[in-house]
Biopython code that builds the backbone (N, CA, C, O; Angstrom):
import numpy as np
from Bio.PDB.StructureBuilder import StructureBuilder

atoms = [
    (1, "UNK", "N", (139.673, 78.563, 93.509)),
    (1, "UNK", "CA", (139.413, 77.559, 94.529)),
    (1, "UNK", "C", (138.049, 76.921, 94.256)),
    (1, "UNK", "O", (137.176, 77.552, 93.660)),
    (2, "UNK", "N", (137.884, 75.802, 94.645)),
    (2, "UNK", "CA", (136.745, 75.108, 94.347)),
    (2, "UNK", "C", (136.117, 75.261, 95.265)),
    (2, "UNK", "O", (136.549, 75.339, 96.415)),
    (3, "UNK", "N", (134.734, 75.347, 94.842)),
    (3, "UNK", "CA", (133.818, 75.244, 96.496)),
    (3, "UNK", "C", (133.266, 73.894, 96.548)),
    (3, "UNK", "O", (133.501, 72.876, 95.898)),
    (4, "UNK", "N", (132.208, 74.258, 97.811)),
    (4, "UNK", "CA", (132.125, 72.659, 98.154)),
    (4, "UNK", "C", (130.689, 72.749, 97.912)),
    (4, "UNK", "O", (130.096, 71.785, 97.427)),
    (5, "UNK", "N", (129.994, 73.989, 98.255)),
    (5, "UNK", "CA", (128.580, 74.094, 98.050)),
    (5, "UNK", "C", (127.848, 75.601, 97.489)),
    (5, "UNK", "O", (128.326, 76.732, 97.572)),
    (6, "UNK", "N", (126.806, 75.262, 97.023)),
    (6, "UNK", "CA", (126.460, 76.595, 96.392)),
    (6, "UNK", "C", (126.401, 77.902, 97.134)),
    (6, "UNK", "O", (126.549, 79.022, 96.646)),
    (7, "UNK", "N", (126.172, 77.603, 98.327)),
    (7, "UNK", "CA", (126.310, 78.926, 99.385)),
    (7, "UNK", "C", (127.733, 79.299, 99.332)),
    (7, "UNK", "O", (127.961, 80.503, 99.446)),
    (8, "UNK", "N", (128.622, 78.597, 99.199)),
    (8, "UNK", "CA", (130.270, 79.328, 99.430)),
    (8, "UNK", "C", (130.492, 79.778, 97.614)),
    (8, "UNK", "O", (130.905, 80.854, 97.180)),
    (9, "UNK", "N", (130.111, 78.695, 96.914)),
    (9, "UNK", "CA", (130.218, 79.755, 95.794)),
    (9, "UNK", "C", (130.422, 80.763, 95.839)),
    (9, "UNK", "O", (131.385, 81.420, 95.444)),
    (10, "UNK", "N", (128.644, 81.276, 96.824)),
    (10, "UNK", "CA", (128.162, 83.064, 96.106)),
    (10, "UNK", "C", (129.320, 83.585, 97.384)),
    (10, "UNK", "O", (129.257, 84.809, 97.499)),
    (11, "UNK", "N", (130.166, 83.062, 98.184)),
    (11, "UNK", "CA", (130.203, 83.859, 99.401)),
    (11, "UNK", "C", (131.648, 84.055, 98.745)),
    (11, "UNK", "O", (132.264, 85.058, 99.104)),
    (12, "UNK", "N", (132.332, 83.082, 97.693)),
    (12, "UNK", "CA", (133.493, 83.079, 97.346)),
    (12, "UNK", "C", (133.246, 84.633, 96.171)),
    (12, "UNK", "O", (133.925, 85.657, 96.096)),
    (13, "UNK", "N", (132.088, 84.245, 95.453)),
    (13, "UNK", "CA", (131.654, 85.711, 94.257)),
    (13, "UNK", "C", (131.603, 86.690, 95.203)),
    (13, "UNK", "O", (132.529, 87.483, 95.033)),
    (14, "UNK", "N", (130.773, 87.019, 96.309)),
    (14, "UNK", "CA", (130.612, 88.333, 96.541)),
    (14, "UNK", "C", (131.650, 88.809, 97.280)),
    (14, "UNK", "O", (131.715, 90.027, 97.448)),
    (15, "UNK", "N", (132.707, 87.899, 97.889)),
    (15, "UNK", "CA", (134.083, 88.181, 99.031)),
    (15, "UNK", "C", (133.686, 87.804, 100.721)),
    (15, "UNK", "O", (132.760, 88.205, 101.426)),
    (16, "UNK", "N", (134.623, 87.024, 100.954)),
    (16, "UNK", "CA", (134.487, 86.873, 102.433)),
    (16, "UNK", "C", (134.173, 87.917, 103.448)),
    (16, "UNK", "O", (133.369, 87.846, 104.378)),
    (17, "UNK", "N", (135.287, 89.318, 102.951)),
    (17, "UNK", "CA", (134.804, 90.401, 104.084)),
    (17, "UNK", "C", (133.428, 91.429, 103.569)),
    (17, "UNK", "O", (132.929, 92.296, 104.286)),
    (18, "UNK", "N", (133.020, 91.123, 102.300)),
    (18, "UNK", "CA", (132.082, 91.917, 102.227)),
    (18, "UNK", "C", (130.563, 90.838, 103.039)),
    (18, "UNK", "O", (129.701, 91.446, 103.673)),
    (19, "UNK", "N", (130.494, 89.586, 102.906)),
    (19, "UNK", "CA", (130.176, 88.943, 104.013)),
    (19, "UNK", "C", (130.032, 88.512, 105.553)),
    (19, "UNK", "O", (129.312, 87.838, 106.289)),
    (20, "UNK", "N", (131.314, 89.429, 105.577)),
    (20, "UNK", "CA", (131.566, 89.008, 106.962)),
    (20, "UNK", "C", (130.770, 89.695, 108.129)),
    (20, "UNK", "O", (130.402, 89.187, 109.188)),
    (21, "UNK", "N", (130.561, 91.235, 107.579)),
    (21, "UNK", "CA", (129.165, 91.512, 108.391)),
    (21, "UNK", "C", (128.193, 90.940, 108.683)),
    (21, "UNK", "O", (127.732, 90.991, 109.824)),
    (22, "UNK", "N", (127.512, 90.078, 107.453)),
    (22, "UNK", "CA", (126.458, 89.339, 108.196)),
    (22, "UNK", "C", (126.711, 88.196, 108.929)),
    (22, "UNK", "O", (126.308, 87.673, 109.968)),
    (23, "UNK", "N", (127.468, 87.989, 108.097)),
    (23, "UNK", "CA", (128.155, 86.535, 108.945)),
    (23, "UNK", "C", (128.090, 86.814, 110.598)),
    (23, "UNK", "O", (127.767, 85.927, 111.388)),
    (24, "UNK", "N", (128.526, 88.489, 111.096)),
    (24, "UNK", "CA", (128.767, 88.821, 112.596)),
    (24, "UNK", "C", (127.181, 88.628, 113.043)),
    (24, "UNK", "O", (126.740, 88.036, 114.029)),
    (25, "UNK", "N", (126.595, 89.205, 112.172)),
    (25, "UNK", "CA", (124.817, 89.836, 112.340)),
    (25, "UNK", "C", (124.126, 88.004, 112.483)),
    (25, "UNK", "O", (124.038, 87.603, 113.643)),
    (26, "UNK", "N", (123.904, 87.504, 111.920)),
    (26, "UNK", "CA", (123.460, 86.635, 112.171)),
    (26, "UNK", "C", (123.718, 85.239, 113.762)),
    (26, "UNK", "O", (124.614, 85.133, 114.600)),
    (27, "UNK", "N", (122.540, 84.499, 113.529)),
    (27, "UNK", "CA", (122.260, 84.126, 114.927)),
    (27, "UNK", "C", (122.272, 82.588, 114.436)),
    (27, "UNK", "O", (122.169, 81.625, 115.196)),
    (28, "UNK", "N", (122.393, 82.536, 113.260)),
    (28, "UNK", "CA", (122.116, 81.157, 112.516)),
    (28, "UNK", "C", (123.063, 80.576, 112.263)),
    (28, "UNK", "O", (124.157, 81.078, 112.006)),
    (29, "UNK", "N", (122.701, 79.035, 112.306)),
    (29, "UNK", "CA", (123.562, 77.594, 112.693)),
    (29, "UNK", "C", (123.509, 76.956, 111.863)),
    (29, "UNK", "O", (122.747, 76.030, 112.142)),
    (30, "UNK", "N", (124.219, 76.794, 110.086)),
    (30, "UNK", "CA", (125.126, 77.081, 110.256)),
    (30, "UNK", "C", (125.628, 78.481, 109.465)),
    (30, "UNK", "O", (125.827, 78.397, 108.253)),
    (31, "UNK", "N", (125.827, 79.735, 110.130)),
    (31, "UNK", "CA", (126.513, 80.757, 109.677)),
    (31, "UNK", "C", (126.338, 81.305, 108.157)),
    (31, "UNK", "O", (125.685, 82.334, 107.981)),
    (32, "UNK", "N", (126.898, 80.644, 107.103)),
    (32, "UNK", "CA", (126.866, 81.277, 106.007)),
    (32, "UNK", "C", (125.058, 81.166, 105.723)),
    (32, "UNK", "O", (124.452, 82.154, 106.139)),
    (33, "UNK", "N", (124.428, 80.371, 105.246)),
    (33, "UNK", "CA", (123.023, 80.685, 105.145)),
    (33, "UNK", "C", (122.264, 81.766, 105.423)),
    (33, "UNK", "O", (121.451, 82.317, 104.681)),
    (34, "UNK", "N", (122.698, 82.160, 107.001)),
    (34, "UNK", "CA", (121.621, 83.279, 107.598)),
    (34, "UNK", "C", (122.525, 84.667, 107.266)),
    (34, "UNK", "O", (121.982, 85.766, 107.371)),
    (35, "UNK", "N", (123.730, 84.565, 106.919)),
    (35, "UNK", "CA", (124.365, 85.564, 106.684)),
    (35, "UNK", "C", (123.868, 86.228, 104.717)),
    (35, "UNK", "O", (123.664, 87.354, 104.262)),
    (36, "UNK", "N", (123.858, 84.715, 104.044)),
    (36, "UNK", "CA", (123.026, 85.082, 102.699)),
    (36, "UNK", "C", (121.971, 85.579, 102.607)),
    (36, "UNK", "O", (121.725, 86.398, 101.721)),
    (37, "UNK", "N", (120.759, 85.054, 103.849)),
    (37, "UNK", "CA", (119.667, 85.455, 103.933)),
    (37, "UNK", "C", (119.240, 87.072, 104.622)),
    (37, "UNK", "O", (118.281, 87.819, 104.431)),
    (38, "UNK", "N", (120.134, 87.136, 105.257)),
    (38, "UNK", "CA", (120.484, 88.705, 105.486)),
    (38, "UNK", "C", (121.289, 89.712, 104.630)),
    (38, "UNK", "O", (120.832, 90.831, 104.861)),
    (39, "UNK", "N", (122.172, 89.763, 103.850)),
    (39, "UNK", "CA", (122.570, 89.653, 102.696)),
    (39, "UNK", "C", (121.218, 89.513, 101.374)),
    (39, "UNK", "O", (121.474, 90.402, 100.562)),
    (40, "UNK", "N", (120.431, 89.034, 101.092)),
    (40, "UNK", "CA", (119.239, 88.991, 100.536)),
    (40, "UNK", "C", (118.320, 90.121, 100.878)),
    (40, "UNK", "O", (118.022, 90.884, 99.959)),
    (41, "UNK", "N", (117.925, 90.294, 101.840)),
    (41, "UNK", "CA", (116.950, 91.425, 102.473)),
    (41, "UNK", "C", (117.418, 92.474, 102.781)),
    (41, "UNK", "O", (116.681, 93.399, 103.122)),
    (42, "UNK", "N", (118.907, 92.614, 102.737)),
    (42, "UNK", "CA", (119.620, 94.028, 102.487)),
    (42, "UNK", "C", (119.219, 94.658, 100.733)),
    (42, "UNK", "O", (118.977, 95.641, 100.032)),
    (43, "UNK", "N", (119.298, 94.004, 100.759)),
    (43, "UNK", "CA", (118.966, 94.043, 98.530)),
    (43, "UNK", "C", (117.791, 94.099, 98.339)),
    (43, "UNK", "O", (117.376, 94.858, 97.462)),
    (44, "UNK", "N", (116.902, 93.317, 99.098)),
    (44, "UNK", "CA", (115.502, 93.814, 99.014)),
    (44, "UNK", "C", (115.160, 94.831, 99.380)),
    (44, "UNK", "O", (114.413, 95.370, 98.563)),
    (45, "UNK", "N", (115.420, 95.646, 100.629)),
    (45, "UNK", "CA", (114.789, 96.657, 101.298)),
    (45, "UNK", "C", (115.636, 98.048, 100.177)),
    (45, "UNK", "O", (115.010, 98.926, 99.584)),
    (46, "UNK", "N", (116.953, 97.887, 100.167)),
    (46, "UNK", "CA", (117.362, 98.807, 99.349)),
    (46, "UNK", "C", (116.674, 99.040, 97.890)),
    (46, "UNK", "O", (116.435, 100.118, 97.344)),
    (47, "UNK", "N", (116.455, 97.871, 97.470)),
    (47, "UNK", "CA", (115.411, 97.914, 96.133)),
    (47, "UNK", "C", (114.145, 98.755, 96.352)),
    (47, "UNK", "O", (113.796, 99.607, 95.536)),
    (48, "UNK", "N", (113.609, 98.543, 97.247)),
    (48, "UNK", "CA", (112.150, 99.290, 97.797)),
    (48, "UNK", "C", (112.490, 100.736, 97.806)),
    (48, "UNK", "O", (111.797, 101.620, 97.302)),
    (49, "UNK", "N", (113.766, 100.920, 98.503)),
    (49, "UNK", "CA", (114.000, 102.470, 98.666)),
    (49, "UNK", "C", (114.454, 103.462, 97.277)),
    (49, "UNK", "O", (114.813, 104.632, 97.415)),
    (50, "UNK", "N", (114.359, 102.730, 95.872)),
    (50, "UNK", "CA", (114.932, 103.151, 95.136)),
    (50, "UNK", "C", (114.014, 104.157, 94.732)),
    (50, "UNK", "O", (114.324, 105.316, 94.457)),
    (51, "UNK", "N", (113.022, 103.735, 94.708)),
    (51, "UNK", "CA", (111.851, 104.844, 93.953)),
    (51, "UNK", "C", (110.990, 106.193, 94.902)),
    (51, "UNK", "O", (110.384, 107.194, 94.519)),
    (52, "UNK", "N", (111.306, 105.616, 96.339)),
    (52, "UNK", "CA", (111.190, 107.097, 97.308)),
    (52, "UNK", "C", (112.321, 107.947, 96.857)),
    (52, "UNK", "O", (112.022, 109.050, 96.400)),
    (53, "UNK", "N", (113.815, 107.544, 96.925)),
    (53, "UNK", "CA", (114.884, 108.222, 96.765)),
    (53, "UNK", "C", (114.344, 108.782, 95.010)),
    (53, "UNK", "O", (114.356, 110.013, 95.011)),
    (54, "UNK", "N", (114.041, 108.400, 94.049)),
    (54, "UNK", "CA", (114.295, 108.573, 93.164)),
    (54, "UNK", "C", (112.852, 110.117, 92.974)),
    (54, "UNK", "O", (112.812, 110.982, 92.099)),
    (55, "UNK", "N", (112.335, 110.004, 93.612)),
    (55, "UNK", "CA", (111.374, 110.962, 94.027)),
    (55, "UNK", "C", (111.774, 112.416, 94.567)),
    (55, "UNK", "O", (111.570, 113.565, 94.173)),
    (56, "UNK", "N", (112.462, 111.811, 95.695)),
    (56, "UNK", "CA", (113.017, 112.782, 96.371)),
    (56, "UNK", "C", (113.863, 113.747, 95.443)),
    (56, "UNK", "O", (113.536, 114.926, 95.311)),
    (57, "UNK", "N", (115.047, 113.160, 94.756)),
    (57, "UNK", "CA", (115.757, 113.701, 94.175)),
    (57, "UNK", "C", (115.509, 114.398, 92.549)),
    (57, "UNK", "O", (116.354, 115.037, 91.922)),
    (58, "UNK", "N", (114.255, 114.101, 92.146)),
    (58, "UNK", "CA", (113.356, 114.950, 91.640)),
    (58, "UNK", "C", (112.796, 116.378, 92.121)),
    (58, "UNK", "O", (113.102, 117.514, 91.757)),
    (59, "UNK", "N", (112.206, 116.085, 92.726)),
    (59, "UNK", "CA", (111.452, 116.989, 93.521)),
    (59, "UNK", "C", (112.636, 118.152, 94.154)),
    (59, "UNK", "O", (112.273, 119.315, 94.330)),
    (60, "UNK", "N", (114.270, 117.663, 94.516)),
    (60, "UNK", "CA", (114.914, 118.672, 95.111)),
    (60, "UNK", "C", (115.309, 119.383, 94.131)),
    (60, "UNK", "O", (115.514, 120.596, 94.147)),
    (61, "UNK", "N", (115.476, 118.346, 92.879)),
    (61, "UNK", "CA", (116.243, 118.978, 91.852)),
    (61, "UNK", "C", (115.377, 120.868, 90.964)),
    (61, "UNK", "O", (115.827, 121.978, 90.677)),
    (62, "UNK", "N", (114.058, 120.191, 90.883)),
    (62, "UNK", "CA", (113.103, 120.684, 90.467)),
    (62, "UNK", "C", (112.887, 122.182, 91.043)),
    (62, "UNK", "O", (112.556, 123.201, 90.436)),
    (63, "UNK", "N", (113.254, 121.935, 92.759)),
    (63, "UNK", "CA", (113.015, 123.225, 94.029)),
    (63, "UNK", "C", (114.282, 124.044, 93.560)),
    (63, "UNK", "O", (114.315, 125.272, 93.478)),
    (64, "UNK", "N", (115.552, 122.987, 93.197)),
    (64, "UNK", "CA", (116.803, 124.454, 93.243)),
    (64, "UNK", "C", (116.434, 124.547, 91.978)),
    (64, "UNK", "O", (116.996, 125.595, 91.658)),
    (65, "UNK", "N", (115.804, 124.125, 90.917)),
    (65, "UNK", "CA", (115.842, 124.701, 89.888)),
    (65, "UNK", "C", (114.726, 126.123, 89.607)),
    (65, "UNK", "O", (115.043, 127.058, 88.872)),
    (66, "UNK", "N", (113.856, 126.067, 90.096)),
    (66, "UNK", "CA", (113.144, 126.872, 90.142)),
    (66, "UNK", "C", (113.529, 128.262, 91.345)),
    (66, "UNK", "O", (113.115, 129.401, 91.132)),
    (67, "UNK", "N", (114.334, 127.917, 92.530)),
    (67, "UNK", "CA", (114.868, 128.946, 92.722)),
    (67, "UNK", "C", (116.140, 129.608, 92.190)),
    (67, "UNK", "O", (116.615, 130.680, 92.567)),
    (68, "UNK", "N", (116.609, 128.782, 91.247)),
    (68, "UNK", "CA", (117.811, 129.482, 90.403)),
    (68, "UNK", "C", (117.040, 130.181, 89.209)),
    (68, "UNK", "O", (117.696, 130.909, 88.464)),
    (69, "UNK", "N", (115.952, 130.040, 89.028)),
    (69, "UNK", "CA", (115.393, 130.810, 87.772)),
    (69, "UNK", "C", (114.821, 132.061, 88.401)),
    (69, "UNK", "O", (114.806, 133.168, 87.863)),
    (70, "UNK", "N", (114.264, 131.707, 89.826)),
    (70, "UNK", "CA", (113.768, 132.986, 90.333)),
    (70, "UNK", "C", (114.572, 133.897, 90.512)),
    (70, "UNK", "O", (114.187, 135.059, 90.639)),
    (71, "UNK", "N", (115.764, 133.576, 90.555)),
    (71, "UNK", "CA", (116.787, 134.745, 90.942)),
    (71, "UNK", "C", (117.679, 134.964, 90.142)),
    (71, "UNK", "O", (118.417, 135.913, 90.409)),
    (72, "UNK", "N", (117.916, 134.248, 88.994)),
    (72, "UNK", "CA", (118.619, 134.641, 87.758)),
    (72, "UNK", "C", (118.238, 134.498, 86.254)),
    (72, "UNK", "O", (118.908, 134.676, 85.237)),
    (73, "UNK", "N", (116.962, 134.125, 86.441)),
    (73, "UNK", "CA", (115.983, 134.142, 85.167)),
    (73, "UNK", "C", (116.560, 132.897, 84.615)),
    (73, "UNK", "O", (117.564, 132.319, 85.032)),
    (74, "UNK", "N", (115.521, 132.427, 83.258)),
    (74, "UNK", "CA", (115.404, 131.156, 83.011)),
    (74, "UNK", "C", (117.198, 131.214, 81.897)),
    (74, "UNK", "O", (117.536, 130.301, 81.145)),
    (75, "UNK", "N", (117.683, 131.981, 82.036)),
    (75, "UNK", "CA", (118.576, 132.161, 80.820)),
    (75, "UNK", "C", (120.055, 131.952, 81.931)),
    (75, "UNK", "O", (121.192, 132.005, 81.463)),
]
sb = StructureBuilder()
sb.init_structure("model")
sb.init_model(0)
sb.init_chain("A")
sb.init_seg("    ")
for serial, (resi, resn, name, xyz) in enumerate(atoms, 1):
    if name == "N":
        sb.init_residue(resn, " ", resi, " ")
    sb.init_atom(name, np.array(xyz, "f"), 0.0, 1.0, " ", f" {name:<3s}", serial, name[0])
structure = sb.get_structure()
């Protein structure tokens, strides 16, 4: 299908219902924009969280590993 503008493009690439949440979330006139722009800052904030998470899951990995050595030796 052809679009008509670059916002339905991406809305046609990423899927209507994976959109359609923001589409609900938003307060903006007209609709698809504030739904991209929310859609945008979902991706941002998740980007930010990559390197706490990526920490975290170090650090747990590291704890069971060291209590699996304490209790069954490094072998």
């Amino acid at each position: 299908m052809a679009s008509n503008s670059p916002d339905q493009a991406i809305k046609e690439a990423l899927s209507a219902a994976r959109l359609g949440t923001y589409e609900a979330a938003t307060t903006a006139v007209p609709m698809l924009p504030g739904a991209l722009a929310l859609y945008a800052w979902n991706a941002q904030i998740s980007a930010a969280m990559l390197a706490p998470l990526h920490l975290c899951e170090v650090v747990m990995r590291n704890a069971v590993s060291d209590a699996l050595v304490a209790i069954y030796g490094a072998d």
